[in-house]
Structure formats: C-alpha cells, structure tokens
Backbone as JSON Lines, residues from 0, in Angstrom:
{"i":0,"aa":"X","n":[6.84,6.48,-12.24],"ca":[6.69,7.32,-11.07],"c":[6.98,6.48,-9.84]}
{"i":1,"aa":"X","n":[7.57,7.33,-8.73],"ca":[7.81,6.46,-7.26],"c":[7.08,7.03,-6.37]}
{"i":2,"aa":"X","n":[6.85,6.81,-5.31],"ca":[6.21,6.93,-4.55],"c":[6.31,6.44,-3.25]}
{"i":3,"aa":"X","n":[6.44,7.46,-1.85],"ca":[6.55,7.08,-1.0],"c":[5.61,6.97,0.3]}
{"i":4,"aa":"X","n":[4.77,6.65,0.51],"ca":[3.35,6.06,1.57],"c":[3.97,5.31,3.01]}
{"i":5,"aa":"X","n":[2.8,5.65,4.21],"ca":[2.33,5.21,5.1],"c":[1.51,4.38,4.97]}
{"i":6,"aa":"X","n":[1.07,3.53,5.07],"ca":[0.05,2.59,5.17],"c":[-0.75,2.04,6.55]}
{"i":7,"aa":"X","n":[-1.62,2.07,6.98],"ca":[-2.32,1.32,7.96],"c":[-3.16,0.54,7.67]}
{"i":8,"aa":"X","n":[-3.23,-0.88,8.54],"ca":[-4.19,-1.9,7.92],"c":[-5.01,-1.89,9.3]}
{"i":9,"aa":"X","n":[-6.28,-2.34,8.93],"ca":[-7.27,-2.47,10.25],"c":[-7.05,-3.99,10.27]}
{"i":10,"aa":"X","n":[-7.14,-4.47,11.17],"ca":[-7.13,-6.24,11.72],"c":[-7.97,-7.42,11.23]}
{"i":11,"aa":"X","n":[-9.09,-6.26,10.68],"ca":[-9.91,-7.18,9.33],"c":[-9.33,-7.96,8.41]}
{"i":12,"aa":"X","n":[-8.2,-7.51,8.07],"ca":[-7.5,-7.21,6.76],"c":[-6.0,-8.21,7.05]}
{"i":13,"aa":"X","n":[-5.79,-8.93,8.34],"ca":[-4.93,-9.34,8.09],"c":[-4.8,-10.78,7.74]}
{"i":14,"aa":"X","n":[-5.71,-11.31,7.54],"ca":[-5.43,-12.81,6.75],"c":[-5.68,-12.65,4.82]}
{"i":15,"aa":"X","n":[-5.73,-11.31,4.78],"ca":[-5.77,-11.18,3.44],"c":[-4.09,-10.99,2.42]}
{"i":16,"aa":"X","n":[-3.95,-11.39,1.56],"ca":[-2.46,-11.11,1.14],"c":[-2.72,-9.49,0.24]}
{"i":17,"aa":"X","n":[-3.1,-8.62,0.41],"ca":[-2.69,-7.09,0.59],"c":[-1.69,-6.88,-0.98]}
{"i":18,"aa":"X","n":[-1.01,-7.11,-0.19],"ca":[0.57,-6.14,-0.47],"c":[0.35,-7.08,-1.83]}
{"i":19,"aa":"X","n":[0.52,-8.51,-1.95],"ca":[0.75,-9.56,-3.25],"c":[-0.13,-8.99,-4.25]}
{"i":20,"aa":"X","n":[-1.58,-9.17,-3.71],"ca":[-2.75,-9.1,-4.44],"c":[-2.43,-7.27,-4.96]}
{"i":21,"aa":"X","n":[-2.34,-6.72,-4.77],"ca":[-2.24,-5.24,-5.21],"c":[-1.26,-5.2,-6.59]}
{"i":22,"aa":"X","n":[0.13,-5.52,-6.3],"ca":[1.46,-6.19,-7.3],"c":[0.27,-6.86,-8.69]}
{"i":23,"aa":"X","n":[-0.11,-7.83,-8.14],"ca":[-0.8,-8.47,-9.57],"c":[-1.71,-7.79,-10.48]}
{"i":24,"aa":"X","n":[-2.73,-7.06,-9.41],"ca":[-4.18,-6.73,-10.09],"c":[-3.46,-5.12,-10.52]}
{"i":25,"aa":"X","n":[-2.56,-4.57,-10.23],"ca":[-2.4,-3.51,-10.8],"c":[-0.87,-3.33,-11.55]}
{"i":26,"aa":"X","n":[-0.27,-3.79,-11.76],"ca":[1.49,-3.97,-11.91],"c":[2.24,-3.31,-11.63]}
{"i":27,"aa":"X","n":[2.37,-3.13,-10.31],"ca":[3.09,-2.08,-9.72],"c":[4.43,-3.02,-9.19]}
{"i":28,"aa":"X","n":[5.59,-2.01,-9.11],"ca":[6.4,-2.82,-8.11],"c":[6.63,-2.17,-6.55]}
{"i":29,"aa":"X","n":[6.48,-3.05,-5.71],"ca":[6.44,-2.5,-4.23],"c":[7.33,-2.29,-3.86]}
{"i":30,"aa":"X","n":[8.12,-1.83,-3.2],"ca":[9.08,-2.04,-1.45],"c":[8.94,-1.44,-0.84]}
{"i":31,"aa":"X","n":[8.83,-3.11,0.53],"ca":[8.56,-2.38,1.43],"c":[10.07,-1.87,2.79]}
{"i":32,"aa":"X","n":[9.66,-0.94,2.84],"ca":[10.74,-0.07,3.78],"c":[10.95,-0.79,4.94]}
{"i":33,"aa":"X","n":[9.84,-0.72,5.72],"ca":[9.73,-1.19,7.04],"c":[8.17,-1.44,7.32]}
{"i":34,"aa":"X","n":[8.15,-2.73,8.13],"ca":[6.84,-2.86,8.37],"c":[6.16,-3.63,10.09]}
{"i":35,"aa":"X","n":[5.2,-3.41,10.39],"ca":[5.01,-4.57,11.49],"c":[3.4,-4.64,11.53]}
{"i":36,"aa":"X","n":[2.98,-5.92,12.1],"ca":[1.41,-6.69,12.03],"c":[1.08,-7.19,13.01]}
{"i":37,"aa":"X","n":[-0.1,-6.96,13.43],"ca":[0.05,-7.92,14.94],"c":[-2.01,-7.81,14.67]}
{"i":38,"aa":"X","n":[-2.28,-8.48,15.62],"ca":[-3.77,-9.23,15.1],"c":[-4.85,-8.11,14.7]}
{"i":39,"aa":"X","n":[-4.18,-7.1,15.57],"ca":[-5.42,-5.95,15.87],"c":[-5.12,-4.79,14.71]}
{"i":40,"aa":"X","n":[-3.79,-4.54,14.21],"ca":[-3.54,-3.48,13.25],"c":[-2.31,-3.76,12.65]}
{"i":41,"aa":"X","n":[-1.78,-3.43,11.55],"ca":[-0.48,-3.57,10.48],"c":[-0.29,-1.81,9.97]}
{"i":42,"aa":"X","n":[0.87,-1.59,9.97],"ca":[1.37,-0.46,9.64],"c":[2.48,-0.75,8.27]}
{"i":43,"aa":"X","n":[2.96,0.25,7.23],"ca":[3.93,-0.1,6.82],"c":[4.33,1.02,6.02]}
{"i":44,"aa":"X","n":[6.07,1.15,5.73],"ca":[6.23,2.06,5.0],"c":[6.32,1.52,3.8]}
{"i":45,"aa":"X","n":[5.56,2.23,2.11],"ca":[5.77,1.3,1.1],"c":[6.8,1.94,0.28]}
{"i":46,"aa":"X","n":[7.22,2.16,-0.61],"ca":[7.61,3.0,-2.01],"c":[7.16,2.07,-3.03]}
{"i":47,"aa":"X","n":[6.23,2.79,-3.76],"ca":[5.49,2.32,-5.21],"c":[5.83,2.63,-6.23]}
{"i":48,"aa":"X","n":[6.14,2.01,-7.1],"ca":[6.45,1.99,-8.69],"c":[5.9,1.88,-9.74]}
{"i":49,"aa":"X","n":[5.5,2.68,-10.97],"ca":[4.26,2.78,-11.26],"c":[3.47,3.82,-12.31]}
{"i":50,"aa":"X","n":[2.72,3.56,-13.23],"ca":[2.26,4.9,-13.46],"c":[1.36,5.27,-12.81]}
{"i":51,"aa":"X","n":[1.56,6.55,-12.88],"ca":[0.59,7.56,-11.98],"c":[-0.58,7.0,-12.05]}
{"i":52,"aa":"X","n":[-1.35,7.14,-13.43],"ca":[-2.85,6.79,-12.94],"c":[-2.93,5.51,-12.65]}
{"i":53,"aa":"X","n":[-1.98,3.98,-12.77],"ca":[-2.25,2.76,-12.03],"c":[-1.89,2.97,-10.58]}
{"i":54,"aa":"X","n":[-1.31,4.03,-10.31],"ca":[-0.81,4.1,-8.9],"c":[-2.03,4.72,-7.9]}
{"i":55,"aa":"X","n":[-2.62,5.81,-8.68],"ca":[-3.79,6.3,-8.3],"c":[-5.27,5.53,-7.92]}
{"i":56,"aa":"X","n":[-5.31,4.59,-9.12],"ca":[-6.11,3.35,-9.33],"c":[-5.87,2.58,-7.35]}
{"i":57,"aa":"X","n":[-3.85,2.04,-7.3],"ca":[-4.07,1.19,-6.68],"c":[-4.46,1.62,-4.99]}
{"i":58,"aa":"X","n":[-4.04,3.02,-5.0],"ca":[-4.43,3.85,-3.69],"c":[-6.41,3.98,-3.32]}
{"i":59,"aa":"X","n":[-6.77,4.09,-4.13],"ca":[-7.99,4.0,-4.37],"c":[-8.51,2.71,-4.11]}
{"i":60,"aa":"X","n":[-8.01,1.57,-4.22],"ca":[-8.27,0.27,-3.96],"c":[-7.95,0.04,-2.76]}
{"i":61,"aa":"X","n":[-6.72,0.52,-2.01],"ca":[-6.64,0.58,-0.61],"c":[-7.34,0.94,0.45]}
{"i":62,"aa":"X","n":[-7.8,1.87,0.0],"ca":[-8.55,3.17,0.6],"c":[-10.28,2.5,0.17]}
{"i":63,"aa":"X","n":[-10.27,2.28,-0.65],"ca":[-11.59,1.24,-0.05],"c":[-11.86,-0.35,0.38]}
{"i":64,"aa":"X","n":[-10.57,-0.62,0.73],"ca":[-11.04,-1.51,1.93],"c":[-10.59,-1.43,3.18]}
{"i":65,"aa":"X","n":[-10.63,0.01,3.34],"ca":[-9.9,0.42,5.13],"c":[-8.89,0.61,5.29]}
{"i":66,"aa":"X","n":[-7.88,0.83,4.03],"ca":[-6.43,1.05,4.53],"c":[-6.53,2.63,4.41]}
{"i":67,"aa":"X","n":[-5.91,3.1,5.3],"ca":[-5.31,4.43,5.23],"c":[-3.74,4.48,5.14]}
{"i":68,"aa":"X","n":[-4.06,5.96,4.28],"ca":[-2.53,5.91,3.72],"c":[-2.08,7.16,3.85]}
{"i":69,"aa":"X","n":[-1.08,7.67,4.44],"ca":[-0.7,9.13,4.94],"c":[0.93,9.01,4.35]}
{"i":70,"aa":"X","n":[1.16,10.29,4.38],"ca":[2.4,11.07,4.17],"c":[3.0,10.54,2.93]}
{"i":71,"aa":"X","n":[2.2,11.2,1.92],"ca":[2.46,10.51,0.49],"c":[3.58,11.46,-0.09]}
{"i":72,"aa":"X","n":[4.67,10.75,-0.24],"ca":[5.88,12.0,-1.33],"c":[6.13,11.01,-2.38]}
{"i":73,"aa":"X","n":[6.04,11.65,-3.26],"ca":[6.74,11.7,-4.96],"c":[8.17,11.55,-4.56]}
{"i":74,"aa":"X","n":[8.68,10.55,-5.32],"ca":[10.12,10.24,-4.87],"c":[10.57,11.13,-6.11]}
{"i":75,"aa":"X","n":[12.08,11.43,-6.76],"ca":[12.29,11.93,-7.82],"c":[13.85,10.83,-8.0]}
C-alpha cells in the first residue's frame, strides 16, 4: 500500500530522528516529497510504503507523540 500524508512536527520533536526511527521500528519505506524545519515547528510531505496495518501501526505512533498528520490519500 502507498500512501500520501501531511505531517507536522511540534519543536519538541526536533532533535529527535523521526522520519529514521519510524523506517526501522516499523519497515516502511518513506519519501519524502518536500519538507522544511526550523526550531519552533517541521512540516513535511511524506508518501509511505507499507502494509496497511504497519502503516496504521506507524500513524498511530506519530500521532502519539504530537505529530499531526492531515490530508491522507491512498496512492494507487
């Protein structure tokens, strides 16, 4: 399955490696579209690769540590 996401990071979150740590603990493959970070907030567009329920899993893992994630499409 693919997947295409918004992402927002809160400024908590930016000395953490995110994006790496997600790839490992769930085996997804990422890309990212476009992105930018600056001390106070990080935005990014992702497309995720994946099965559904590890993909579900890794949104769920986002989403509890403050990332919000909007405008989710199913790639085909």
């Amino acid at each position: 399955m693919e997947v295409k996401a918004e992402l927002t990071f809160p400024g908590k979150l930016k000395d953490e490696a995110i994006i790496c740590n997600l790839c490992k603990e769930f085996d997804i493959i990422l890309n990212i579209v476009e992105a930018s970070f600056s001390t106070d907030i990080g935005w990014a567009i992702l497309v995720f690769k994946g099965k559904e329920e590890v993909l579900r899993s890794a949104f769920d893992s986002l989403k509890n540590k403050g990332v919000t994630i909007e405008n989710i499409k199913e790639q085909i």
